[in-house]
N, C-alpha and C positions, 0 to 999 in steps of 0.2 A: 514104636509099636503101631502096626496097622492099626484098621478098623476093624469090628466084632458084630457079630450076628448072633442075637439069642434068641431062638423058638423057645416056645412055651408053648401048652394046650391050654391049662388053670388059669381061666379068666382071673384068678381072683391074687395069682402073681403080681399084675399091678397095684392091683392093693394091696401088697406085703410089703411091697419096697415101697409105696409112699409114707406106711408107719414107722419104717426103720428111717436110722440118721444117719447112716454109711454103710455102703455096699461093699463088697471087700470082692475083690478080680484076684483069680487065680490061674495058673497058667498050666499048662499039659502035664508039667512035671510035679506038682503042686505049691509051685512057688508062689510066695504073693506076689501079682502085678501092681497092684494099685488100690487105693483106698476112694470110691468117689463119692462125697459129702453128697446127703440126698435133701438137706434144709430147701428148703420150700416143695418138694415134689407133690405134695399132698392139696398143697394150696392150687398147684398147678393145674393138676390134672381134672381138681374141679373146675376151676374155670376152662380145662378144655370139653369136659361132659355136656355143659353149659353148653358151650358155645356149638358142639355136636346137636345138643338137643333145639337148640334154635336153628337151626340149618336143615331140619327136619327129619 
């Protein structure tokens, strides 16, 4: 499987998938592609806001 590109506008999309615990990928016809485990995303992404907000 290639690689994937998802726009979003809803800043707050990143913060739906850090509270969820798997994502679930769906493909054109609606088959499921893949399930991908999202354990730690929420830890992560603080520490990248963090590290955003120190950088100025």
């Amino acid at each position: 499987m290639r690689g994937a590109t998802v726009f979003f506008t809803d800043r707050e999309f990143v913060h739906a998938i850090a509270q969820r615990k798997v994502m679930t990928v769906y493909g054109v016809s609606g088959q499921q592609v893949m399930a991908i485990d999202l354990k730690g995303t929420a830890k992560a992404l603080e520490y990248a806001r963090t590290c955003q907000k120190e950088q100025g």
